[in-house]
Every structure is written in C-alpha cells, then in structure tokens.
N, C-alpha and C positions, 0 to 999 in steps of 0.2 A: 515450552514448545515454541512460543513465539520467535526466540531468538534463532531456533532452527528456520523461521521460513520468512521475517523481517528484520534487515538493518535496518541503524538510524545510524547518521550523520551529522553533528551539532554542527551551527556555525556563528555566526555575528546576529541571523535575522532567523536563526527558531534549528531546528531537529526536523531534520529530511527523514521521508520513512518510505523503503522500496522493501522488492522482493529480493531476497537471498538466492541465489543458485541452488541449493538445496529446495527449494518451494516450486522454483520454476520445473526442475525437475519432477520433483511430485506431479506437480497439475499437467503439464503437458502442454499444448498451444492452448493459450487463451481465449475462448472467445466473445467473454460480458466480463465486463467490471462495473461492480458501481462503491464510488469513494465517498467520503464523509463530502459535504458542501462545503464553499467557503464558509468563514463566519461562523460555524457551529463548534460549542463546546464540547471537545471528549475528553474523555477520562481514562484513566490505564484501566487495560482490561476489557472496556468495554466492543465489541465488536462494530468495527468500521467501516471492514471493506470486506466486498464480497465479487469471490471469482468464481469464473465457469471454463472448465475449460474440458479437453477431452477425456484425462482422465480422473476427475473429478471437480464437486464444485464446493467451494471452503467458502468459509467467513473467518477473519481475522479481527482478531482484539489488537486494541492501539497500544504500543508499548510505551507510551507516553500520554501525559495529557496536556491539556492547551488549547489554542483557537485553531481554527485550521485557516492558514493564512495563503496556502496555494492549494492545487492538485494537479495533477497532470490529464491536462484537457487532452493534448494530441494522446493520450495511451484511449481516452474513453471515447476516440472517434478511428482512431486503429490500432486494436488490440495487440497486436502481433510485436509491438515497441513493447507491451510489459514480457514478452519472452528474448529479451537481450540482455546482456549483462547489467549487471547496477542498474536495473529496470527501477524506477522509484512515482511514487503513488500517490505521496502528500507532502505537507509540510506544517508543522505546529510552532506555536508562538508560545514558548512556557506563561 
C-alpha cells in the first residue's frame, strides 16, 4: 500500500520520500504533519509520518531506511505545500 500513497526519488545525497497524488487525494487538505526528525534512524516499514487532514488522518511506514538527513520544514509551517504535486516530506541517507 505504501507505494500507492509515497514516491521515493534516489539521487547522489540519499532517496527523497513525498506524497503520491493518489494519497493526496485520499486525505484531502492537509492540516498537521508531523515527520520523522533530522538525525533519527528508520527503518522500512516502520511508521514515520503522520497526516491529518479533512478526510482522514494516516500514519505512513517509511519505504526505506536510513538517517533522515532533511525534511520539509516549509510543508510543517504550511500545510497546504503538501497538497501540490510532487509534495515531498523527507529525505534518507542509505
């Protein structure tokens, strides 16, 4: 199910991980996120992020593991950037 509601994007500095259009869809406008921290270890599988929005509130497992070497601060001071396309959430460091 994961792949239905998060891409990942590899690059040079780690696997980008947002929302899917199909996820945005489900939830509806966002209005809480909260992301893994920098610095913290996760694991595939384990549940990362968690959204709230109008029509429903999810917890997503990481489809990857690694450090978390970014996040997207402007999405956790206005929500409304994770309902755009290629909306993305974190970033891991294999």
């Amino acid at each position: 199910m994961a792949e239905e509601n998060l891409w990942m994007k590899e690059d040079s500095e780690g696997v980008t991980v947002g929302l899917t259009a199909v996820a945005q869809d489900d939830l509806g406008n966002i209005s809480f996120a909260m992301l893994p921290k920098v610095g913290s270890e996760i694991t595939l599988g384990e549940g990362v992020v968690e959204l709230e929005a109008e029509k429903a509130v999810v917890e997503y497992e990481s489809p990857v593991s690694g450090t978390v070497i970014s996040i997207n601060e402007a999405a956790l001071k206005d929500t409304s950037l994770l309902d755009k396309p290629d909306a993305w959430l974190y970033k891991v460091k294999k």
